[in-house]
PDB file with one MODEL, atoms N, CA, C and O in Angstrom:
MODEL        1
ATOM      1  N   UNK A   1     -15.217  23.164   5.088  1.00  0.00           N
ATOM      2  CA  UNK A   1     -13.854  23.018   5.569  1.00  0.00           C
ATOM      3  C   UNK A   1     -13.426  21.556   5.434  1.00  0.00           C
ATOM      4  O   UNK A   1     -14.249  20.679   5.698  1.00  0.00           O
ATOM      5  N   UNK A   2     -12.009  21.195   4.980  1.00  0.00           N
ATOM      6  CA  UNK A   2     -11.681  19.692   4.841  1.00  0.00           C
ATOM      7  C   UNK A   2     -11.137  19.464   5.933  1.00  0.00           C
ATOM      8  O   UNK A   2     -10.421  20.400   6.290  1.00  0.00           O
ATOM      9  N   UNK A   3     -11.165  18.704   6.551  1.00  0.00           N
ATOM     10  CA  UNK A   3     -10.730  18.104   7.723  1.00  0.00           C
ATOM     11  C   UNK A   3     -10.151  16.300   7.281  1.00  0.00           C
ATOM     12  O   UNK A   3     -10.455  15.634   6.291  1.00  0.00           O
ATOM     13  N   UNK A   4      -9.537  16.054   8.077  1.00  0.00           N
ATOM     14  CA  UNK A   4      -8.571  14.853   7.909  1.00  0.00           C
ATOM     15  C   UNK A   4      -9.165  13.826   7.337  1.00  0.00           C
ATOM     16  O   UNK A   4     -10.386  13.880   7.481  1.00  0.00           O
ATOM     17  N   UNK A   5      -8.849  13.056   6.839  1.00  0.00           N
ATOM     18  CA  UNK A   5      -9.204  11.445   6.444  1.00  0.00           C
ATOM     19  C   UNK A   5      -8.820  10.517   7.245  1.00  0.00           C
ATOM     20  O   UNK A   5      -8.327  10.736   8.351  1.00  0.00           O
ATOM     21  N   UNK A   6      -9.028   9.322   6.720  1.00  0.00           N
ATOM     22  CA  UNK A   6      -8.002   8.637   7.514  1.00  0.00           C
ATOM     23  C   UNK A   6      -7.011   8.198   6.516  1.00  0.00           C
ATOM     24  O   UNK A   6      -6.093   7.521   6.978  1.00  0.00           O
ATOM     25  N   UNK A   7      -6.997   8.377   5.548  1.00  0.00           N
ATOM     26  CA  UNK A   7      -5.795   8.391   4.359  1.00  0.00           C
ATOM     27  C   UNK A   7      -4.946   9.457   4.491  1.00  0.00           C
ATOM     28  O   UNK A   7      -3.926   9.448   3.802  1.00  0.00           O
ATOM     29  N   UNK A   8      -5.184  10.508   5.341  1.00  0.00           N
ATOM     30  CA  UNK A   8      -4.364  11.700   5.331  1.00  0.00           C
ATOM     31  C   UNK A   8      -3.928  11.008   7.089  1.00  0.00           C
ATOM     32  O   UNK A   8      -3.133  11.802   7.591  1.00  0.00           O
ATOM     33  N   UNK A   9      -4.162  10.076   7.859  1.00  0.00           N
ATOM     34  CA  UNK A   9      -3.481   9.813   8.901  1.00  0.00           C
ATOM     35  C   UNK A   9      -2.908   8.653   8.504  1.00  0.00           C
ATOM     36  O   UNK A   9      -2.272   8.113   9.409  1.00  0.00           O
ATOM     37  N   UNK A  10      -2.908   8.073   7.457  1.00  0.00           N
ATOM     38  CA  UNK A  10      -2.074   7.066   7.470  1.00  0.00           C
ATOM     39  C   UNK A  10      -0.736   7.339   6.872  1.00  0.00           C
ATOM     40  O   UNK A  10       0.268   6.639   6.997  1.00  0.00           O
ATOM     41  N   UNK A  11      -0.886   8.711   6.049  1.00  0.00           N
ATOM     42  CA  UNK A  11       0.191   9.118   5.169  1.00  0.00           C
ATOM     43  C   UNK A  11       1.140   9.992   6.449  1.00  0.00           C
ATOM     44  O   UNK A  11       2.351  10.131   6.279  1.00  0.00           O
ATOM     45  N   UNK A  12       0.565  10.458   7.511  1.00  0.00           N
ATOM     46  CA  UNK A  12       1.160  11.028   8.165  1.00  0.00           C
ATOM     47  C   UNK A  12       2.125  10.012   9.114  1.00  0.00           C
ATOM     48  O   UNK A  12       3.256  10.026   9.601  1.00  0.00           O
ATOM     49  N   UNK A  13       1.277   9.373   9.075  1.00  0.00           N
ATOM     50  CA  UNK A  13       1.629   7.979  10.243  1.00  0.00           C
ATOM     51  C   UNK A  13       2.958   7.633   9.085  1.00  0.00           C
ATOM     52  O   UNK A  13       4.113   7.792   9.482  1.00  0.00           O
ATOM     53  N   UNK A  14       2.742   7.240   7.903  1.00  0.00           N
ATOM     54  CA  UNK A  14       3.980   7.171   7.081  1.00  0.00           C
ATOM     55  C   UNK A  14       4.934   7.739   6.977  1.00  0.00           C
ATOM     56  O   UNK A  14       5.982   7.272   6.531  1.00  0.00           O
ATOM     57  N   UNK A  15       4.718   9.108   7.455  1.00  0.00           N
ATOM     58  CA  UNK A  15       5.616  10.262   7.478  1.00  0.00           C
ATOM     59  C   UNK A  15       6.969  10.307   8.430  1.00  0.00           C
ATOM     60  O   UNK A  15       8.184  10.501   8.428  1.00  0.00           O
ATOM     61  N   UNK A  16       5.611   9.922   9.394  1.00  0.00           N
ATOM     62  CA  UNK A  16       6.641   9.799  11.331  1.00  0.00           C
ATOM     63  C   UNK A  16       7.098   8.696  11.218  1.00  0.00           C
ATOM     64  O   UNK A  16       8.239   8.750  11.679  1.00  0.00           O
ATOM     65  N   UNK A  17       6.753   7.133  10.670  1.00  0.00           N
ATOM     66  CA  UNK A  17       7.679   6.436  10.802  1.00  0.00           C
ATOM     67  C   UNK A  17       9.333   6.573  10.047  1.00  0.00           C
ATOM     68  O   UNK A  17      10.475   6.273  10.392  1.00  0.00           O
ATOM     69  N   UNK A  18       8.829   7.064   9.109  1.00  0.00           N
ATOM     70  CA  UNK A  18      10.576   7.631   8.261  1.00  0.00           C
ATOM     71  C   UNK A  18      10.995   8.742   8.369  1.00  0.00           C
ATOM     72  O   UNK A  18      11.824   9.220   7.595  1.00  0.00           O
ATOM     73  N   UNK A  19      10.426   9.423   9.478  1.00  0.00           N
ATOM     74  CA  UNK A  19      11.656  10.789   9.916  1.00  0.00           C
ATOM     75  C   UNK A  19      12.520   9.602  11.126  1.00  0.00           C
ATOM     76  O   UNK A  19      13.700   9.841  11.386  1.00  0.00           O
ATOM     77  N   UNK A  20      11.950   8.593  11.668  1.00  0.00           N
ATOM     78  CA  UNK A  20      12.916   7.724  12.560  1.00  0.00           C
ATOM     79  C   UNK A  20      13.990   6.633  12.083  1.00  0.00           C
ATOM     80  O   UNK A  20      15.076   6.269  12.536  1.00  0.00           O
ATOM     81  N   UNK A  21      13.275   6.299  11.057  1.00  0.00           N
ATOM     82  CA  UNK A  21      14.359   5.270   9.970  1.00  0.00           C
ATOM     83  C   UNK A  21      15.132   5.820   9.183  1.00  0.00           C
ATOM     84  O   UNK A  21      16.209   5.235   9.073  1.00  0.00           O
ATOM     85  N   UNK A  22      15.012   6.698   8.601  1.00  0.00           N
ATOM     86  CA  UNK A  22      15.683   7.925   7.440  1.00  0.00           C
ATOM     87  C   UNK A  22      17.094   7.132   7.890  1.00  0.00           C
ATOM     88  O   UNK A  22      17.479   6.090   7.359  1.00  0.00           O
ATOM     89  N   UNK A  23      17.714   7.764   8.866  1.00  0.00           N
ATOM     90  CA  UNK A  23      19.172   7.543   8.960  1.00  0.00           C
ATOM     91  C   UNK A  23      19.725   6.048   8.845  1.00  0.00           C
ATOM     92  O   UNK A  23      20.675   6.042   8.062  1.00  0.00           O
ATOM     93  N   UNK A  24      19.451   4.768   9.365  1.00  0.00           N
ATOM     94  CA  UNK A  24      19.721   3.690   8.989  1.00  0.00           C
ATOM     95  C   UNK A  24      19.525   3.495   7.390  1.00  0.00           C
ATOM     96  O   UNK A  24      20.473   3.081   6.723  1.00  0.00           O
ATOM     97  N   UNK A  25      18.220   3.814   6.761  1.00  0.00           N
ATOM     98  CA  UNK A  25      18.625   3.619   5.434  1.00  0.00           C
ATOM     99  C   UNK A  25      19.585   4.325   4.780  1.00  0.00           C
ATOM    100  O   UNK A  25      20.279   3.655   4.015  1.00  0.00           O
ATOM    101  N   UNK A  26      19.807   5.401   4.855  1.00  0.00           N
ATOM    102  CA  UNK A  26      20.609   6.520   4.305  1.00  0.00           C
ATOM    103  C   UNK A  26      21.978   5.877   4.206  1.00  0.00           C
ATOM    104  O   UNK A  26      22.634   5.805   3.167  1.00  0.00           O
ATOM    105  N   UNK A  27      22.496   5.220   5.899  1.00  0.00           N
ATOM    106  CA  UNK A  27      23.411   5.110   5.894  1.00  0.00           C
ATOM    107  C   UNK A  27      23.763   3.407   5.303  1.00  0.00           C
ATOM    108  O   UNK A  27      24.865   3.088   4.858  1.00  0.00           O
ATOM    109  N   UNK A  28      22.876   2.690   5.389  1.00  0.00           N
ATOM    110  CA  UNK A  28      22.892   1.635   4.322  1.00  0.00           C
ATOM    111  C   UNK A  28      23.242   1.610   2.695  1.00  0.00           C
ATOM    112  O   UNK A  28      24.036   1.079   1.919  1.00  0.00           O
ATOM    113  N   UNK A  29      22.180   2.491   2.695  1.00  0.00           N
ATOM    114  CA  UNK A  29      22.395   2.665   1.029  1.00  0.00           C
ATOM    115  C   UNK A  29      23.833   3.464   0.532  1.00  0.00           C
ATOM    116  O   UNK A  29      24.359   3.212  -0.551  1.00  0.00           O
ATOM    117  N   UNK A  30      24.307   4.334   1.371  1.00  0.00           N
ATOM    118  CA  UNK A  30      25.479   5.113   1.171  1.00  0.00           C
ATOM    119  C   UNK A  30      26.753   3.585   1.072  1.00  0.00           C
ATOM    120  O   UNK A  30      27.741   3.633   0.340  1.00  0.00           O
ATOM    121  N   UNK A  31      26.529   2.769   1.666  1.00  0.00           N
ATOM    122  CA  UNK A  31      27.579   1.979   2.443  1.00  0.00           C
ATOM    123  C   UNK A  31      27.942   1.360   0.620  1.00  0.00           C
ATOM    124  O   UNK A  31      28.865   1.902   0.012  1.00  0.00           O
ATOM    125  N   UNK A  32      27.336   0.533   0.118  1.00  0.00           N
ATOM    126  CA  UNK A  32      27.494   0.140  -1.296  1.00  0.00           C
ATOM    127  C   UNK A  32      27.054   0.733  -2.211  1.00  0.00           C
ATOM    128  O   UNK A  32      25.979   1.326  -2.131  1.00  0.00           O
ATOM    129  N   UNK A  33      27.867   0.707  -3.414  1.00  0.00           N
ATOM    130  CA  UNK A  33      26.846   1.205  -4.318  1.00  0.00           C
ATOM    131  C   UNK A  33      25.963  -0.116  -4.598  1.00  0.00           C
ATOM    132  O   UNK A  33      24.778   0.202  -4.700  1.00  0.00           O
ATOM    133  N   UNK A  34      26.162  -1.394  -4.742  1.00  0.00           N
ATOM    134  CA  UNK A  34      24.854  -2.245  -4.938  1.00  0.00           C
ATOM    135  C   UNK A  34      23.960  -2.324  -4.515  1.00  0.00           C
ATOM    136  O   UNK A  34      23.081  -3.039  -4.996  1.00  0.00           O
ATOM    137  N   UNK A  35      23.794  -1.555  -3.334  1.00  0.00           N
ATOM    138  CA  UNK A  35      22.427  -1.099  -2.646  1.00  0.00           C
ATOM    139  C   UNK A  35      21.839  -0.741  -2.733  1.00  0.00           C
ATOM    140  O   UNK A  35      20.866  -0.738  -1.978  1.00  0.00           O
ATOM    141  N   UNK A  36      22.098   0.329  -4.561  1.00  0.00           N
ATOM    142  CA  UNK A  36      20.718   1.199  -4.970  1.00  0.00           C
ATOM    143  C   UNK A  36      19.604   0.965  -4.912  1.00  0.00           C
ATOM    144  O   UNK A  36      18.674   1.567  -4.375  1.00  0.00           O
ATOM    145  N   UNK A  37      19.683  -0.415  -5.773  1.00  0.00           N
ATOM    146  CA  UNK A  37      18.362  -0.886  -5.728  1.00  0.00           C
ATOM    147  C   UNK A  37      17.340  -0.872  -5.029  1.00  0.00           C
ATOM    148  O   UNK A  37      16.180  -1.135  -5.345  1.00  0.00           O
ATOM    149  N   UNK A  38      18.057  -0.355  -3.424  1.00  0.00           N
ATOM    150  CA  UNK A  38      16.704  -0.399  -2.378  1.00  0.00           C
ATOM    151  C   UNK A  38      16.231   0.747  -2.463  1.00  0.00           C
ATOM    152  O   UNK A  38      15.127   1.075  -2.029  1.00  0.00           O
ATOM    153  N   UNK A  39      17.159   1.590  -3.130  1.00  0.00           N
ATOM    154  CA  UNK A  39      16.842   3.428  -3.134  1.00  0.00           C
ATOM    155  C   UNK A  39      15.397   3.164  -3.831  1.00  0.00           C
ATOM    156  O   UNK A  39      14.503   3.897  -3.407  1.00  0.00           O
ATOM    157  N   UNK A  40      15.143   2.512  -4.532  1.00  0.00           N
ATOM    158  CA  UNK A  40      13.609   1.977  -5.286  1.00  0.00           C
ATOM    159  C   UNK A  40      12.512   2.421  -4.577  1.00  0.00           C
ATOM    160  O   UNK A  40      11.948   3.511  -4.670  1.00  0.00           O
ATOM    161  N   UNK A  41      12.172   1.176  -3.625  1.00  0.00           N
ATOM    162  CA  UNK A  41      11.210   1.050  -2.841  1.00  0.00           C
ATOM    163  C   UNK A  41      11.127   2.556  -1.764  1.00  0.00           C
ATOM    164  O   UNK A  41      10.198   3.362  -1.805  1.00  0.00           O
ATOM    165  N   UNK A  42      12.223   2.646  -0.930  1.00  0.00           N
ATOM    166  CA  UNK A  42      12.473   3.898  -0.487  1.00  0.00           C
ATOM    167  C   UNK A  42      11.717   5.140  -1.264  1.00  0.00           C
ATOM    168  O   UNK A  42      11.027   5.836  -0.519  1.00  0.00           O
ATOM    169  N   UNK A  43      11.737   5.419  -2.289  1.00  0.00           N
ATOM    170  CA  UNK A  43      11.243   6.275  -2.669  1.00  0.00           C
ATOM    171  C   UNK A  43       9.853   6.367  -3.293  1.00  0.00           C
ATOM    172  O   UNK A  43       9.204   7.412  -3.255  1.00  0.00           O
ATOM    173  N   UNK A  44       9.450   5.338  -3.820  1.00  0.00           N
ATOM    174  CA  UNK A  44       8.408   4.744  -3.205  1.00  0.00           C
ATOM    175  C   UNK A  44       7.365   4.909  -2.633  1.00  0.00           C
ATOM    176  O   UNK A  44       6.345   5.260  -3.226  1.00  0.00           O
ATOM    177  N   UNK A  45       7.441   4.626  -1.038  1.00  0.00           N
ATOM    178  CA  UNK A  45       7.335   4.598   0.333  1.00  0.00           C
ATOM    179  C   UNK A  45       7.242   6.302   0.271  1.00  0.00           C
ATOM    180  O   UNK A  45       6.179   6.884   0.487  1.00  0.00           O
ATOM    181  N   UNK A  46       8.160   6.817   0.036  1.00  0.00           N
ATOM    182  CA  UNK A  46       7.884   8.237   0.387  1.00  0.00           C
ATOM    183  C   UNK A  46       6.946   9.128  -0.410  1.00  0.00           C
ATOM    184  O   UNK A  46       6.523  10.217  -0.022  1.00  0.00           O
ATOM    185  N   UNK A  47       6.636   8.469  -1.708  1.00  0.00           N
ATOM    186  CA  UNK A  47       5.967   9.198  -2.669  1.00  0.00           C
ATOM    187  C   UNK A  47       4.094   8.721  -2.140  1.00  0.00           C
ATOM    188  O   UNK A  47       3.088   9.411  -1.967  1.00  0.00           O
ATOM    189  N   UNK A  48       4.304   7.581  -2.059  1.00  0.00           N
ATOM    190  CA  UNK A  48       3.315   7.221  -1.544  1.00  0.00           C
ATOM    191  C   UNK A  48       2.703   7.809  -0.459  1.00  0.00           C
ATOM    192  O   UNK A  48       1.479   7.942  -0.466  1.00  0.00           O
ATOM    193  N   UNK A  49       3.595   8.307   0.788  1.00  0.00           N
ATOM    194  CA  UNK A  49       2.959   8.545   2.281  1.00  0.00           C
ATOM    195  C   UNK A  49       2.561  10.061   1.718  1.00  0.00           C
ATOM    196  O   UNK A  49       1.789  10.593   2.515  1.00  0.00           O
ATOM    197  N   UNK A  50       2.779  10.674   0.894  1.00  0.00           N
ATOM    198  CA  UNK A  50       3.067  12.396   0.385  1.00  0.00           C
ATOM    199  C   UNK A  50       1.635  11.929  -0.152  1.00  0.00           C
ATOM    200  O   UNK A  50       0.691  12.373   0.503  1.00  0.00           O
ATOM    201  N   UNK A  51       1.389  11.289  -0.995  1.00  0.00           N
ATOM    202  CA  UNK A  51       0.047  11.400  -1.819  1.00  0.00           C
ATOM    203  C   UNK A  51      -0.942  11.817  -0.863  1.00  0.00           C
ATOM    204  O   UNK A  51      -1.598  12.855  -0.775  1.00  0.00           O
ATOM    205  N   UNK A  52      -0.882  10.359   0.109  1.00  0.00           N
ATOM    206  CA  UNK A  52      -1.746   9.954   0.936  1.00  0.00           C
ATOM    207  C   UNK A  52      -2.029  10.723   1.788  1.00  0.00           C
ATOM    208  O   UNK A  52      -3.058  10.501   2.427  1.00  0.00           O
ATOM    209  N   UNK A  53      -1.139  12.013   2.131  1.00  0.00           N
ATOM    210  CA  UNK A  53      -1.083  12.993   3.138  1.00  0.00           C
ATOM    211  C   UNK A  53      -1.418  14.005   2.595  1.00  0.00           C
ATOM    212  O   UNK A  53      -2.093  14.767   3.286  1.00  0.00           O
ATOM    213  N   UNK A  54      -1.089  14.442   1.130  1.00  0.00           N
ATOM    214  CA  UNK A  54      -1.971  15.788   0.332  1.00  0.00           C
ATOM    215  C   UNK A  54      -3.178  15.327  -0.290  1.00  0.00           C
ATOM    216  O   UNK A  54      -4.263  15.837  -0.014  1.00  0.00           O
ATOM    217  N   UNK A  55      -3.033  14.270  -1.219  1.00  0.00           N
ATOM    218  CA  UNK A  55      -4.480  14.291  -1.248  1.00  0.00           C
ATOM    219  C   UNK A  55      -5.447  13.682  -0.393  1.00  0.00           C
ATOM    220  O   UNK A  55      -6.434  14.403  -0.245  1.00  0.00           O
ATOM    221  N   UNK A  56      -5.489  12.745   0.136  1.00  0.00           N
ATOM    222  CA  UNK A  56      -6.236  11.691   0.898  1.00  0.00           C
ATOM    223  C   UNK A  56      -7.304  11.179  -0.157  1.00  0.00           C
ATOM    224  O   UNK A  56      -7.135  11.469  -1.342  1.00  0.00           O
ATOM    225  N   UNK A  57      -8.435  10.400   0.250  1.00  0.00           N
ATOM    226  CA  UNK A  57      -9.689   9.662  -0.094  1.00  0.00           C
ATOM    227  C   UNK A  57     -10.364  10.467  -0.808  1.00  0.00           C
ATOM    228  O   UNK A  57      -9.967  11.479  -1.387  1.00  0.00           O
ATOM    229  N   UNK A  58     -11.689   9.892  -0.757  1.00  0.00           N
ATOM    230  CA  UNK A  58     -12.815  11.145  -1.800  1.00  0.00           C
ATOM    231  C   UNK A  58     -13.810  11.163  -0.175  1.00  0.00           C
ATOM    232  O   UNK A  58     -14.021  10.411   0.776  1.00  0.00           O
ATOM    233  N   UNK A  59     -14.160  12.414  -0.604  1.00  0.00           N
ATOM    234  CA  UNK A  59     -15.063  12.969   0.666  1.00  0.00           C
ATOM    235  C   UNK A  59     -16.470  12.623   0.632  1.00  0.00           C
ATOM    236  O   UNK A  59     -17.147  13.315  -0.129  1.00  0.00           O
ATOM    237  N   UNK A  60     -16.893  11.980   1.091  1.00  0.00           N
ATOM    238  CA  UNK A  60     -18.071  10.860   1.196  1.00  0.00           C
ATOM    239  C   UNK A  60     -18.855  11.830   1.910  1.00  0.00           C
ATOM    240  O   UNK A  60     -20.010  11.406   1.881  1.00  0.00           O
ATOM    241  N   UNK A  61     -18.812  12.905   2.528  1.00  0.00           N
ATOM    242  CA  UNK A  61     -20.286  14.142   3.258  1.00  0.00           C
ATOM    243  C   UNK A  61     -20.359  14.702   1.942  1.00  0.00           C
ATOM    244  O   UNK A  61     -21.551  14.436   1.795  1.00  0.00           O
ATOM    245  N   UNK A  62     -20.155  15.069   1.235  1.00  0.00           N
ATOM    246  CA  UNK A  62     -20.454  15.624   0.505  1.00  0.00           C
ATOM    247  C   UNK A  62     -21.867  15.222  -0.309  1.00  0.00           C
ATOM    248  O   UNK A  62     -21.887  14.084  -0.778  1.00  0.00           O
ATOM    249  N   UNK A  63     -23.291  16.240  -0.555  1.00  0.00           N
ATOM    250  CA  UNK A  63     -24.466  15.502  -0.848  1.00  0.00           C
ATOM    251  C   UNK A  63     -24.713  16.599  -1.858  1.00  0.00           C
ATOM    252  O   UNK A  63     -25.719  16.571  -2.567  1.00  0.00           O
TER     253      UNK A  63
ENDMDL
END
């Protein structure tokens, strides 16, 4: 059975911090269009916490 990592809690931990920020950026980036650019990193950030949360680390019990 796989059970958590700690790469799969950090991606989660990534997760919960941007279901709380979501709306300030959203509404930032909506405000200009020269703001795309941050749409960058933003997505990013989210692709990243997703990895980190489906796949996680390599499983080190394994013998």
């Amino acid at each position: 059975m796989m059970g958590m990592r700690w790469s799969n809690w950090v991606g989660l931990l990534m997760m919960v911090i941007f279901l709380f920020i979501h709306e300030p950026i959203w509404l930032f980036l909506s405000s200009e269009t020269t703001n795309i650019l941050w749409a960058i990193p933003v997505v990013a950030y989210v692709i990243a916490a997703a990895v980190l949360l489906i796949r996680g680390g390599p499983d080190h019990e394994k013998a």
